[in-house]
C-alpha positions in Angstrom: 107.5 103.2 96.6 109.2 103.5 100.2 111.4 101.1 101.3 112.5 99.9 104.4 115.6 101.1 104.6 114.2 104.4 104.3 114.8 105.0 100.6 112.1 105.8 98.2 112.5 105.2 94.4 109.7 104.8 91.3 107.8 102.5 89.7 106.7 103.6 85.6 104.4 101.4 83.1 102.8 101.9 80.3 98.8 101.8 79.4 97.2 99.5 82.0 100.0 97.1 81.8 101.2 95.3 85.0 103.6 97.1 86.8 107.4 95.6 87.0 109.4 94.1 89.9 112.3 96.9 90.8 115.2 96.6 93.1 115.7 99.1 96.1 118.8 101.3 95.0 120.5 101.5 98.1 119.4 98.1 99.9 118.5 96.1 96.7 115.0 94.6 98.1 112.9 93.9 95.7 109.4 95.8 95.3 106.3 95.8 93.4 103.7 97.6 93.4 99.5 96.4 93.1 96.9 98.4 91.6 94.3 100.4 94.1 91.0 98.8 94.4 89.4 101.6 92.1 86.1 102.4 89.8 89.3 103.3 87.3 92.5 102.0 87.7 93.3 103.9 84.1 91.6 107.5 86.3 94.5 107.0 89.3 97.5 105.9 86.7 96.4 109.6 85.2 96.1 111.5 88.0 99.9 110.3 88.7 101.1 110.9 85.3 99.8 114.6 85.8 101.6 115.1 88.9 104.7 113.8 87.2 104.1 116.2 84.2 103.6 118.8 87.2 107.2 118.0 88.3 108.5 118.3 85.5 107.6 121.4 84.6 104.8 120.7 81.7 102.3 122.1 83.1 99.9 122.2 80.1 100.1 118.7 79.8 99.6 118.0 83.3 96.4 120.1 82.8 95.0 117.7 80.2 96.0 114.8 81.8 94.5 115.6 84.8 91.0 115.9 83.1 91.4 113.1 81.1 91.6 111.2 84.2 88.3 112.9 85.8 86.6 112.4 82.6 87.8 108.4 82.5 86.8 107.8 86.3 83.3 109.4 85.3 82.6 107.5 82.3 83.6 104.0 84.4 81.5 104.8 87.3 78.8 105.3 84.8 79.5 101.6 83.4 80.1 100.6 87.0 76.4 101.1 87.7 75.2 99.7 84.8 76.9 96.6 85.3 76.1 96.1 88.4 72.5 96.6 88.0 72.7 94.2 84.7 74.7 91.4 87.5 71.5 92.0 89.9 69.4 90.4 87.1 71.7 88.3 85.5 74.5 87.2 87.8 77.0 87.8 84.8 79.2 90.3 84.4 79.2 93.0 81.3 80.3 91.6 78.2 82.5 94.1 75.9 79.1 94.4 74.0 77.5 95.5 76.8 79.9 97.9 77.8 79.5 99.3 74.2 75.9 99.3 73.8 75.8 101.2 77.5 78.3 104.1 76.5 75.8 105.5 73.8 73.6 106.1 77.1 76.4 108.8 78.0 76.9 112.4 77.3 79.4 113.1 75.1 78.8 117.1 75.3 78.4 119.5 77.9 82.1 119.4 79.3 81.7 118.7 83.1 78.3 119.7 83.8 76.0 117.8 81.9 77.9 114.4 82.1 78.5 114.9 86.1 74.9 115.9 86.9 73.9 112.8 84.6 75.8 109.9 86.9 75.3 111.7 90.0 71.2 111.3 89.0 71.7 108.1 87.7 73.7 106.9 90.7 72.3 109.0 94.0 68.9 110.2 92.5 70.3 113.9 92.9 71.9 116.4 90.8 76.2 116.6 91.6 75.8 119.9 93.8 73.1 118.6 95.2 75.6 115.3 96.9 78.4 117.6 97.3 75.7 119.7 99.9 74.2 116.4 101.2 77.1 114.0 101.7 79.9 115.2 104.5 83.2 113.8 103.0 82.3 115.6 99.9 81.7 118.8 101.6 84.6 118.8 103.4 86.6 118.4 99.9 85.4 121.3 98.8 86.7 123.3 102.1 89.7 122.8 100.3 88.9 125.3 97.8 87.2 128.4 99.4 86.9 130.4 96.3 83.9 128.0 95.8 81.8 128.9 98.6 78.4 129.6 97.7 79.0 129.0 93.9 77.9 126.2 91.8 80.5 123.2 92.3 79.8 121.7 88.8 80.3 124.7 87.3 83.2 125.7 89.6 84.9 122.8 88.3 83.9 123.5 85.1 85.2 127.3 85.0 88.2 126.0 86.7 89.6 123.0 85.6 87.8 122.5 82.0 87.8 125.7 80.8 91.6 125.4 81.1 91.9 122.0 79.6 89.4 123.5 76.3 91.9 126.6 75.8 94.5 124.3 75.8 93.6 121.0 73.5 90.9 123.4 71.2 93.0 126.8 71.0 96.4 125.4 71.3 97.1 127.4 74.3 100.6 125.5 75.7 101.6 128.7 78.6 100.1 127.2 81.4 102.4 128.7 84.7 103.0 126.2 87.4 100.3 127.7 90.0 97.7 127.4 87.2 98.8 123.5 86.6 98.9 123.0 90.3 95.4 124.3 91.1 94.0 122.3 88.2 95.6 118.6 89.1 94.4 119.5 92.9 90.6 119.9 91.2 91.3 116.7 89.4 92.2 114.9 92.6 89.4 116.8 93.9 86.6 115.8 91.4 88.2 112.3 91.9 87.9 111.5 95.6 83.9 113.2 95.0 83.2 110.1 92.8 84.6 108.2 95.0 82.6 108.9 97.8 80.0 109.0 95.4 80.4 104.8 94.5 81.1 104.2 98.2 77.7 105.8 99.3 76.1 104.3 96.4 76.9 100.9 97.5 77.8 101.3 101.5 74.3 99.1 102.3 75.8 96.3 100.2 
């Protein structure tokens, strides 16, 4: 968190806890920080975490981190939509029940592919290249990364990010370099901000 005295100094929690009040270092004002108005608050905690791991200098772990967090904000926007379309009906929101019963709806295989084309359809009608092409914001993210161009962005993703994330969780492969671990949590903010813009057209007319 900055401060205004033009120190910066950082905030850690645990799980989904709340986060704690801190004390500037140098000026002694007290901070606190709020949780982003997010599809996953646990997804943007992650994508932190994996830049930490980054600084640090564990760069495996900030690889599985990082797809932990794109698989978590996937899953949510999945159970997003559901409840949303259950509240249209029922003006109550999901019960834990509900939540439950929903998740056996949702791919468990496939890696990236299967369950990103599945809540892109389910949520835009379309498969997730096809928004990428269609939606400008989404585009423009992918700019970032010209070694995509004219490729497949799920599968981009896929060769890229969780390919790496498989060799290292399923073959136990823990030599990750640092531009390897900084490519990958860039994808993961990447594939992030896509889903994002993917809720927020979704819902834009509401």
């Amino acid at each position: 968190m900055p401060c205004a005295c033009g120190e910066t100094f950082p905030f850690s929690t645990y799980g989904d806890n709340p986060w704690p009040i801190l004390v500037c270092p140098k000026c002694a004002t007290a901070g606190n920080l709020m949780n982003p108005l997010s599809v996953s608050v646990t997804a943007e905690r992650l994508l932190y975490r994996s830049k930490a791991e980054l600084a640090n200098g564990d760069y495996s772990l900030s690889i599985v981190i990082g797809t932990m967090a794109v698989e978590s904000f996937l899953t949510r926007l999945f159970l997003r939509l559901k409840g949303m379309d259950s509240y249209a009906t029922t003006f109550s929101l999901p019960t834990p029940a509900q939540e439950k019963a929903w998740e056996v709806e949702y791919p468990r295989k496939g890696g990236f592919i299967v369950p990103a084309d599945f809540v892109s359809n389910a949520m835009m009608g379309m498969s997730f290249d096809e928004f990428v092409a269609a939606n400008p914001i989404a585009s423009k993210i992918m700019a970032a990364f010209p070694d995509a161009a004219n490729l497949s962005v799920k599968q981009y993703f896929q060769s890229e990010l969780f390919n790496r994330r498989n060799r290292i969780a399923h073959w136990g492969y823990v030599n990750s370099d640092k531009a390897e671990a900084e490519l990958c949590h860039r994808l993961a903010v990447a594939i992030v901000s896509i889903l994002r813009e993917m809720d927020r057209s979704k819902y834009a007319a509401l």
